[in-house]
GUKE-418609 format. One record per atom (N, C-alpha, C): x, y, z; atom name; residue number from 1; residue in three letters. Coordinates in steps of 0.2 Angstrom, whole numbers, padded with zeros to 4 digits, always signed. Atoms other than C-alpha are relative to their C-alpha. Layout:
N
xx;yy;zz;at;i;aa
X;Y;Z;CA;NUM;Ala
...
This chain:
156
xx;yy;zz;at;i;aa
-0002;-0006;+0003;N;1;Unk
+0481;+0523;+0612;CA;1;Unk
+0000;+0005;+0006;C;1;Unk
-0003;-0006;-0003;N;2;Unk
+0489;+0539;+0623;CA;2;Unk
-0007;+0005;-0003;C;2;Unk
+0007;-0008;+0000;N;3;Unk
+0474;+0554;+0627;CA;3;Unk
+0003;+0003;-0005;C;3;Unk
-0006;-0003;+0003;N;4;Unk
+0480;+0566;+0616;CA;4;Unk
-0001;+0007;+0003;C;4;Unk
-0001;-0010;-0004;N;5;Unk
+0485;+0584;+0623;CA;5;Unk
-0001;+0006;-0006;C;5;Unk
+0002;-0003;+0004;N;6;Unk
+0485;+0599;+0617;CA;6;Unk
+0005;+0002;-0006;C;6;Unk
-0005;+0001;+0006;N;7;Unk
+0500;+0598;+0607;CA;7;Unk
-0002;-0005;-0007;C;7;Unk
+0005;+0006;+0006;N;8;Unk
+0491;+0583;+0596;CA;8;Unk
-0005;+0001;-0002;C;8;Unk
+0005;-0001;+0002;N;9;Unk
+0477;+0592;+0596;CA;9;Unk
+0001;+0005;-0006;C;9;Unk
+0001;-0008;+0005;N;10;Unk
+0484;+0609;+0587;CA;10;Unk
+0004;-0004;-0006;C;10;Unk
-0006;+0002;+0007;N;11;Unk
+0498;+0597;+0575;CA;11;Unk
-0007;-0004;-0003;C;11;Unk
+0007;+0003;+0002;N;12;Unk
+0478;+0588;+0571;CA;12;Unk
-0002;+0007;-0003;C;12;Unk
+0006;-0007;+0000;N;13;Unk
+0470;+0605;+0569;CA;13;Unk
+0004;+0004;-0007;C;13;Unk
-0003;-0003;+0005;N;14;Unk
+0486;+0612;+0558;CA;14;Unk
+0000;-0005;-0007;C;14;Unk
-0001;+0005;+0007;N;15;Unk
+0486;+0596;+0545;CA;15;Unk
-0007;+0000;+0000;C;15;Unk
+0007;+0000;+0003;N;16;Unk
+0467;+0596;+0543;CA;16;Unk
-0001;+0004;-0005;C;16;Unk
-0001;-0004;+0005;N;17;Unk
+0469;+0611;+0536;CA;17;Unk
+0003;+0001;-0007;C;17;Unk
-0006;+0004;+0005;N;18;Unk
+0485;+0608;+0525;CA;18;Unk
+0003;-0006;+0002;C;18;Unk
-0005;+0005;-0002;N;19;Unk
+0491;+0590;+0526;CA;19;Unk
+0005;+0002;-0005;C;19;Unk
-0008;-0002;+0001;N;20;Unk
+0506;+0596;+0516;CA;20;Unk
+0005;+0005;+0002;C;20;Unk
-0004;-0005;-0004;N;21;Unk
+0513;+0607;+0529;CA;21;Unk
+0008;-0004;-0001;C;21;Unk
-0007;+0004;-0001;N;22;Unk
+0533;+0603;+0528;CA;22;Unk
+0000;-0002;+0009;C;22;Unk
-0002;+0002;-0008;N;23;Unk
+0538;+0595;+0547;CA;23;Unk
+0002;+0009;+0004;C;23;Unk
-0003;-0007;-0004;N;24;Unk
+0546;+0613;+0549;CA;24;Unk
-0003;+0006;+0000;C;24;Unk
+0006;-0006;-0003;N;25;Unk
+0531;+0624;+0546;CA;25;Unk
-0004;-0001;+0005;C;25;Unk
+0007;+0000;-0006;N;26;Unk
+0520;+0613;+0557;CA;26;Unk
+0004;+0002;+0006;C;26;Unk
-0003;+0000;-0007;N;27;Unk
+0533;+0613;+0570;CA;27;Unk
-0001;+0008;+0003;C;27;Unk
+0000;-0007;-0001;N;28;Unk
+0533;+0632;+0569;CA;28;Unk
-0007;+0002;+0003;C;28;Unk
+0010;-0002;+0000;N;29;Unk
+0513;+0633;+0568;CA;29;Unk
+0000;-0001;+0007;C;29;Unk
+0001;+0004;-0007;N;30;Unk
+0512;+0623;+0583;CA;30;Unk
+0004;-0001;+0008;C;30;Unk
-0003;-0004;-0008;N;31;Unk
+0525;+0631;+0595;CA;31;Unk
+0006;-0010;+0002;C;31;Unk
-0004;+0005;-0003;N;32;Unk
+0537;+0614;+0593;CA;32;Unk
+0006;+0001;-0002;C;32;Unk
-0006;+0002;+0005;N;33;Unk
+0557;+0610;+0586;CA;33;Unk
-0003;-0006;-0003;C;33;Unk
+0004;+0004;+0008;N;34;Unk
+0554;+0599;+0569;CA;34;Unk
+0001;-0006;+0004;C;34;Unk
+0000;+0006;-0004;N;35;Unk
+0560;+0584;+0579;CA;35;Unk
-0005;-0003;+0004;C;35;Unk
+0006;+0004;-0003;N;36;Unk
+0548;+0580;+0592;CA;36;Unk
-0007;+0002;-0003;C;36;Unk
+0006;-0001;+0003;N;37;Unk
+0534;+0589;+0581;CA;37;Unk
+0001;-0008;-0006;C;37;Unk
-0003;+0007;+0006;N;38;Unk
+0540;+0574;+0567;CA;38;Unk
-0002;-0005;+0005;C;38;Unk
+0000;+0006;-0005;N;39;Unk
+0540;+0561;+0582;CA;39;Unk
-0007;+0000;+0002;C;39;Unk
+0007;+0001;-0002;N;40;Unk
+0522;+0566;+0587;CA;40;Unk
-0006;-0001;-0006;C;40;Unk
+0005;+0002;+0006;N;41;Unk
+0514;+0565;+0568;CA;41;Unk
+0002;-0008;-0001;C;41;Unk
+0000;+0006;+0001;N;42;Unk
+0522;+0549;+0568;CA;42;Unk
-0005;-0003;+0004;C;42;Unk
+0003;+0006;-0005;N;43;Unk
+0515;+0539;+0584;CA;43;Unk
-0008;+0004;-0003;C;43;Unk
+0008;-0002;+0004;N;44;Unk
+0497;+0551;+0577;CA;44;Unk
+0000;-0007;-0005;C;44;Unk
+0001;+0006;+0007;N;45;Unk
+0499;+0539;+0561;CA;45;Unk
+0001;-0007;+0003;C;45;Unk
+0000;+0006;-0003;N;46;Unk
+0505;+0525;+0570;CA;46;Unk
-0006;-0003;+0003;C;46;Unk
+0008;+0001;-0005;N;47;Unk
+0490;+0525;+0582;CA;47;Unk
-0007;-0001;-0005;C;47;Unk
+0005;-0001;+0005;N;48;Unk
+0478;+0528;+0567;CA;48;Unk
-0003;+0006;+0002;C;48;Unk
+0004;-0005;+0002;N;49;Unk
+0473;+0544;+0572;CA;49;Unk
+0001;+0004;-0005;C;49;Unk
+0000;-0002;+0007;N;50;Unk
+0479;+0551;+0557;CA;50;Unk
-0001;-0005;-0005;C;50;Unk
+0000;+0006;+0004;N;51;Unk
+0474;+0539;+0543;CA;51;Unk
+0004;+0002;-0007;C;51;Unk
-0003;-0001;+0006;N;52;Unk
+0481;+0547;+0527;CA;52;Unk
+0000;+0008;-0001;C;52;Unk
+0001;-0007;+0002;N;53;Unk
+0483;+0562;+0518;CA;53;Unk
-0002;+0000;-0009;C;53;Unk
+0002;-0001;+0007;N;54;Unk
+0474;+0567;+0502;CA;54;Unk
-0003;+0004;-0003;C;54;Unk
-0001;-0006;+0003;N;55;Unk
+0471;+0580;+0489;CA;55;Unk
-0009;-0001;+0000;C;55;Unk
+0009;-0003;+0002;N;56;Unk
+0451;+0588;+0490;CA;56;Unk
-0001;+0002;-0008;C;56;Unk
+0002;+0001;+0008;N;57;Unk
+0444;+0586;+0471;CA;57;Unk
-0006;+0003;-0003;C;57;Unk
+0004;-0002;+0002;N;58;Unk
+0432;+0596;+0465;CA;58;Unk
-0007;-0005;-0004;C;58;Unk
+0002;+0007;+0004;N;59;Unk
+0420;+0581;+0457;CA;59;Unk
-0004;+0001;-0004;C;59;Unk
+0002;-0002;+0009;N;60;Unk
+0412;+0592;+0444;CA;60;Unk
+0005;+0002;-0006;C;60;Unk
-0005;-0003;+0005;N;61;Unk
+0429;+0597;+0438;CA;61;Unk
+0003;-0007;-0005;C;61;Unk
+0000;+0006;+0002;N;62;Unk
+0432;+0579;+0438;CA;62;Unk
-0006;-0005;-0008;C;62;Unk
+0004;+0004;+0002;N;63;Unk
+0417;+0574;+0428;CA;63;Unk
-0004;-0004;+0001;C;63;Unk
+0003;+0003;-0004;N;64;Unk
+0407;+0569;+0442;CA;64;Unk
-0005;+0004;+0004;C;64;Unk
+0004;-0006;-0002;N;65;Unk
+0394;+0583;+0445;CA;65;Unk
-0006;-0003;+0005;C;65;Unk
+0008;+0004;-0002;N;66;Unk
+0378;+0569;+0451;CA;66;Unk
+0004;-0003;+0008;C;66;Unk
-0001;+0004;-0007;N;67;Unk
+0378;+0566;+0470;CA;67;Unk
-0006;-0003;+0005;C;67;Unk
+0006;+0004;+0000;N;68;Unk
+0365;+0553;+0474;CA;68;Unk
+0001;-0004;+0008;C;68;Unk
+0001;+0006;-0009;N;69;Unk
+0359;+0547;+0493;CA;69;Unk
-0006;-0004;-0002;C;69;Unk
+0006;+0005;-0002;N;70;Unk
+0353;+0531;+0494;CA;70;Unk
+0001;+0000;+0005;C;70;Unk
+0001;+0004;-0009;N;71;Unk
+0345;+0525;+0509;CA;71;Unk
-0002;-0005;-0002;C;71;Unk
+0001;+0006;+0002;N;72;Unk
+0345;+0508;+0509;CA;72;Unk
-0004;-0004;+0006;C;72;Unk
+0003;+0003;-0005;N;73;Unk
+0333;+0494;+0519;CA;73;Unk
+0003;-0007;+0000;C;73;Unk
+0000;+0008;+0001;N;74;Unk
+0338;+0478;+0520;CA;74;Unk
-0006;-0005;+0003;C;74;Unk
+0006;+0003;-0004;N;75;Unk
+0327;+0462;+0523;CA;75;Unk
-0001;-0003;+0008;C;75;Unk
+0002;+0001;-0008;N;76;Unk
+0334;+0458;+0539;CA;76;Unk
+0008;+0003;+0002;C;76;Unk
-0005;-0002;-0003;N;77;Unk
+0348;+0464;+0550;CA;77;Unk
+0007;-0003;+0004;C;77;Unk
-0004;+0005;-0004;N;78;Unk
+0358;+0449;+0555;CA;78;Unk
+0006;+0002;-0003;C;78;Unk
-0009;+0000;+0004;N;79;Unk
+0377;+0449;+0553;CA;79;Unk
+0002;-0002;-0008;C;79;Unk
-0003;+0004;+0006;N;80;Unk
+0378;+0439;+0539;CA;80;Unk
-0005;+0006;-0006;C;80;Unk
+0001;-0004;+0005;N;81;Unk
+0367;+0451;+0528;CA;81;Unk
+0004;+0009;+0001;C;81;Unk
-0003;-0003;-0002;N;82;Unk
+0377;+0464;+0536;CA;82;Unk
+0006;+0002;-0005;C;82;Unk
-0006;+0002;+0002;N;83;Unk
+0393;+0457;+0531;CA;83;Unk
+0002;+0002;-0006;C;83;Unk
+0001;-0001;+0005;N;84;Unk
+0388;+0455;+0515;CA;84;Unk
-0002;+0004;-0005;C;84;Unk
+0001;-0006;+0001;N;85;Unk
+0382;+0471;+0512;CA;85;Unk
+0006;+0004;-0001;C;85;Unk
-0005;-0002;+0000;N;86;Unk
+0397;+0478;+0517;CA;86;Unk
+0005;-0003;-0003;C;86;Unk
-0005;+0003;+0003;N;87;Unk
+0408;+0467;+0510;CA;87;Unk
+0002;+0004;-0008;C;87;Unk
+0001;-0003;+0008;N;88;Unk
+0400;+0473;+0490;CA;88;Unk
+0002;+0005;+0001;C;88;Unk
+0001;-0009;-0002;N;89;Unk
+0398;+0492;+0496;CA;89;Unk
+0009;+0000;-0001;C;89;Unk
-0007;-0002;+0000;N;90;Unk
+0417;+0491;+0500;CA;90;Unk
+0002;+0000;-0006;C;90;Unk
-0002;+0001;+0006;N;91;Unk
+0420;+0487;+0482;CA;91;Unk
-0001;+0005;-0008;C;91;Unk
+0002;-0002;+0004;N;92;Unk
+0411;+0498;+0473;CA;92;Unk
+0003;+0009;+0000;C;92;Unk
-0003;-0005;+0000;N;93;Unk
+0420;+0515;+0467;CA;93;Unk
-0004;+0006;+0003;C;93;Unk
+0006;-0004;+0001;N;94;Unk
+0404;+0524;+0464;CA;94;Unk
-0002;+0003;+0010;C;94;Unk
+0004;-0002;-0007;N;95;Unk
+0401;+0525;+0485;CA;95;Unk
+0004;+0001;+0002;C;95;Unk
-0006;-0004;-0003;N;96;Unk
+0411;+0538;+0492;CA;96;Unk
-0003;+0002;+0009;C;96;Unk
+0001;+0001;-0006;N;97;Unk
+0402;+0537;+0508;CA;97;Unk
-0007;-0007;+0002;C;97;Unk
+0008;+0006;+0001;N;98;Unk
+0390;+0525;+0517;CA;98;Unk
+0002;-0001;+0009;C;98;Unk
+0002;+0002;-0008;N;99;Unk
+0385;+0523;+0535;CA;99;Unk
-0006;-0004;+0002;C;99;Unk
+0006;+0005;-0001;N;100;Unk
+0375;+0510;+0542;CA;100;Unk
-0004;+0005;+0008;C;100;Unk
+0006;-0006;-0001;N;101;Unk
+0360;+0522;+0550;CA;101;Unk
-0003;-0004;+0007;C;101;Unk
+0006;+0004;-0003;N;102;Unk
+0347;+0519;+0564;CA;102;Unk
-0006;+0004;-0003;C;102;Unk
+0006;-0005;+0001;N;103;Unk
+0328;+0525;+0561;CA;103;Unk
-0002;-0007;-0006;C;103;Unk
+0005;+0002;+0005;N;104;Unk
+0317;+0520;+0544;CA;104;Unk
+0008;-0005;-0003;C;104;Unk
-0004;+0003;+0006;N;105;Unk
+0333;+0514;+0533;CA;105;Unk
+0008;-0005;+0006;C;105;Unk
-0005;+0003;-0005;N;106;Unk
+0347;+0503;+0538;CA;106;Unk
+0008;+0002;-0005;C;106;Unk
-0005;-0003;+0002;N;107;Unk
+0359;+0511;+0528;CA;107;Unk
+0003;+0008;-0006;C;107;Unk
+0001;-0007;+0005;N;108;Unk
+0364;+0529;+0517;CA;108;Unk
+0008;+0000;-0001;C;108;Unk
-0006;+0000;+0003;N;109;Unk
+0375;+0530;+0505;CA;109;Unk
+0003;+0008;-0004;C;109;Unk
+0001;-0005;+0007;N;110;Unk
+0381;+0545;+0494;CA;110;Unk
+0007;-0005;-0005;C;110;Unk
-0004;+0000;+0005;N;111;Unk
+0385;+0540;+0476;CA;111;Unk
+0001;+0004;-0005;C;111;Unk
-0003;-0005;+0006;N;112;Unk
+0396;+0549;+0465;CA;112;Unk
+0000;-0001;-0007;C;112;Unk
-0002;+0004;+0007;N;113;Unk
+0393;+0548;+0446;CA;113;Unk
-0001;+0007;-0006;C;113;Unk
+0000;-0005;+0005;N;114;Unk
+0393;+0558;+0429;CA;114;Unk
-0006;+0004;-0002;C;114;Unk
+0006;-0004;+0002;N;115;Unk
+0375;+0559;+0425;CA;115;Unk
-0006;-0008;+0004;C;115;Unk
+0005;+0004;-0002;N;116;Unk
+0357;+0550;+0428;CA;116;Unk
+0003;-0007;-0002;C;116;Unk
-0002;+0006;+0003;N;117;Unk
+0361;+0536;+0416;CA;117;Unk
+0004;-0002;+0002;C;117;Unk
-0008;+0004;-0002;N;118;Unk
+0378;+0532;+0425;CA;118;Unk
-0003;-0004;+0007;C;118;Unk
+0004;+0002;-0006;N;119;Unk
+0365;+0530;+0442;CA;119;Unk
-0003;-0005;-0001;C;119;Unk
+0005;+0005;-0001;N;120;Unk
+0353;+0520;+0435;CA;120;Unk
+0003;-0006;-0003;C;120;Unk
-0002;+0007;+0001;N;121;Unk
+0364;+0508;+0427;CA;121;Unk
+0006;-0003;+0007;C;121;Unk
-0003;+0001;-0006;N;122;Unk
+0374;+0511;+0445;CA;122;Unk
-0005;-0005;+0005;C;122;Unk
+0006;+0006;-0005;N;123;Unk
+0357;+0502;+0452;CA;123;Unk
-0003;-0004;-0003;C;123;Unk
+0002;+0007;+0004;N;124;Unk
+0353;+0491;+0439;CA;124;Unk
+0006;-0006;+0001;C;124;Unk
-0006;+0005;+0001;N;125;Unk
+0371;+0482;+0438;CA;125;Unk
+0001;-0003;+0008;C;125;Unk
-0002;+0002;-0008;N;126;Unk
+0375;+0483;+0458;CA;126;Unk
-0005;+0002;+0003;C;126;Unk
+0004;-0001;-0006;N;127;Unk
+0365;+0490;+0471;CA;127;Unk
-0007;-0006;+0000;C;127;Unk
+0008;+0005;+0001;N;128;Unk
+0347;+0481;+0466;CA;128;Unk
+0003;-0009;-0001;C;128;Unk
-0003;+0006;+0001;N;129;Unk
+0359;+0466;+0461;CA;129;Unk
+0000;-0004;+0007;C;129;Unk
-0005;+0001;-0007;N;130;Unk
+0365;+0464;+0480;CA;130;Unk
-0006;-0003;+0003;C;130;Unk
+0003;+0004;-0003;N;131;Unk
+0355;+0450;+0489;CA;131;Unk
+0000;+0002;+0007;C;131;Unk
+0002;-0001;-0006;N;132;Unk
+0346;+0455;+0504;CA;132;Unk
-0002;+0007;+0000;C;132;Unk
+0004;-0008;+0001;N;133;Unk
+0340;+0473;+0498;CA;133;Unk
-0007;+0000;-0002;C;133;Unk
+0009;+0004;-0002;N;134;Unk
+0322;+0473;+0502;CA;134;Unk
-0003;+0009;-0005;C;134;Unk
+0001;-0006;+0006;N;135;Unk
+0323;+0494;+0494;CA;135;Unk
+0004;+0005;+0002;C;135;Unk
-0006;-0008;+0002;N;136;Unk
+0332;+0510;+0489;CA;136;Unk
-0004;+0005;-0001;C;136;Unk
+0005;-0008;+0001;N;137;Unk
+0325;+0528;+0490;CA;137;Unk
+0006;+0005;-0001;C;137;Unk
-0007;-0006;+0004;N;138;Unk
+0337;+0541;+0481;CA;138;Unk
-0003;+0004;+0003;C;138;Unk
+0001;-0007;+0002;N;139;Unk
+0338;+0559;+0480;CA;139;Unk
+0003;+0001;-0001;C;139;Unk
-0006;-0002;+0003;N;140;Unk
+0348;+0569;+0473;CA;140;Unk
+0001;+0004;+0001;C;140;Unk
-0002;-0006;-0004;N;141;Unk
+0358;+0583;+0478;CA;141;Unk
+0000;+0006;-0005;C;141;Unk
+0003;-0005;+0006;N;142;Unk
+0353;+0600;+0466;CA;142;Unk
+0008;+0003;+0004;C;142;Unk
-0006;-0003;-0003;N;143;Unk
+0367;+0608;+0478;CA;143;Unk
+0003;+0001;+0005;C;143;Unk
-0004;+0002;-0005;N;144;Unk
+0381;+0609;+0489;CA;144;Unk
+0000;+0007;+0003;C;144;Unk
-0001;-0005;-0006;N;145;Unk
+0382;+0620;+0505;CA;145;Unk
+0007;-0001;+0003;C;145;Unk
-0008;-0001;-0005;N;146;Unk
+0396;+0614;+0515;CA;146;Unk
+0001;-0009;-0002;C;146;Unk
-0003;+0006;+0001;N;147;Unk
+0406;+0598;+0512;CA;147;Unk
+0007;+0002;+0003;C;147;Unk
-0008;-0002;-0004;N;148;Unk
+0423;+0596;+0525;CA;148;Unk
+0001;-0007;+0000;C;148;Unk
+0001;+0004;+0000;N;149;Unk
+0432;+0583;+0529;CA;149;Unk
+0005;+0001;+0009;C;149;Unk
-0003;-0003;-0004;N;150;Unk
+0439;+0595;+0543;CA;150;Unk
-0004;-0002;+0008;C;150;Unk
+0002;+0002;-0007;N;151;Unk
+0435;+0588;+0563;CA;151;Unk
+0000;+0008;+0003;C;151;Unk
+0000;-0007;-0005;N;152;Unk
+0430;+0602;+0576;CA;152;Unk
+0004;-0003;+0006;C;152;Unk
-0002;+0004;-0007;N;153;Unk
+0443;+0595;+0586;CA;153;Unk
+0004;+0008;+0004;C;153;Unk
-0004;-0006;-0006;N;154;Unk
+0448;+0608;+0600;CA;154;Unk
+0007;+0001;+0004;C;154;Unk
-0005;+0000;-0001;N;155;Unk
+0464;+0614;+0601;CA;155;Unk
+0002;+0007;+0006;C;155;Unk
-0001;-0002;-0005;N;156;Unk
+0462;+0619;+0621;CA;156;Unk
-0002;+0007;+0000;C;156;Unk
């Protein structure tokens, strides 16, 4: 992958904000002609540093107000519980984030769902299901401060 300059930094910095800019505003925003701005979102998507574009959902509006961090332990840490860990996690809708941790837990997830009941049958069906879960410590999020999905990436 090509370093990226400061012209991939600002056409990054204007799509975070709105990924619906036309080719022809970003090109303006960003001091290009639509052309080569157009050719530099591409090889961005190409390379994978742009990975998609998608609409920010409010997910009480949705009907998803409960946002619950599990931290998770597992019994051991080897590839193959690993794996399989991952493997589920990917499957399951309810986990809109999840990162495997260092410290006390070997993993934190946050699940999204409608209410308790939708939780506890979220950890009765899956989560406690999942072989090699040794234990789960929730909390629950009473409220939201800041949620982005906007990088501080520095545009020079």
């Amino acid at each position: 992958m090509k370093k990226l300059d400061p012209l991939d930094r600002k056409i990054i910095a204007a799509l975070q904000h709105d990924g619906r800019l036309s080719v022809q505003a970003l090109a303006e925003q960003v001091g290009l002609s639509p052309s080569p701005c157009a050719r530099r979102v591409r090889i961005l998507e190409d390379e994978g540093v742009i990975k998609g574009y998608s609409a920010v959902i409010d997910q009480a509006k949705v009907g998803l107000p409960v946002s619950a961090f599990a931290s998770i332990k597992l019994e051991k840490q080897n590839e193959d519980h690993l794996d399989r860990f991952a493997e589920k996690v990917l499957q399951w809708p309810e986990v809109v984030d999840c990162y495997l941790m260092t410290g006390q837990f070997d993993y934190l997830m946050r699940v999204v769902v409608a209410d308790l009941p939708a939780y506890e049958q979220f950890l009765k069906t899956k989560l406690t299901r999942l072989k090699g879960v040794s234990s789960i410590e929730t909390s629950f999020a009473l409220g939201q401060l800041k949620r982005s999905e906007v990088l501080p990436v520095s545009v020079g």
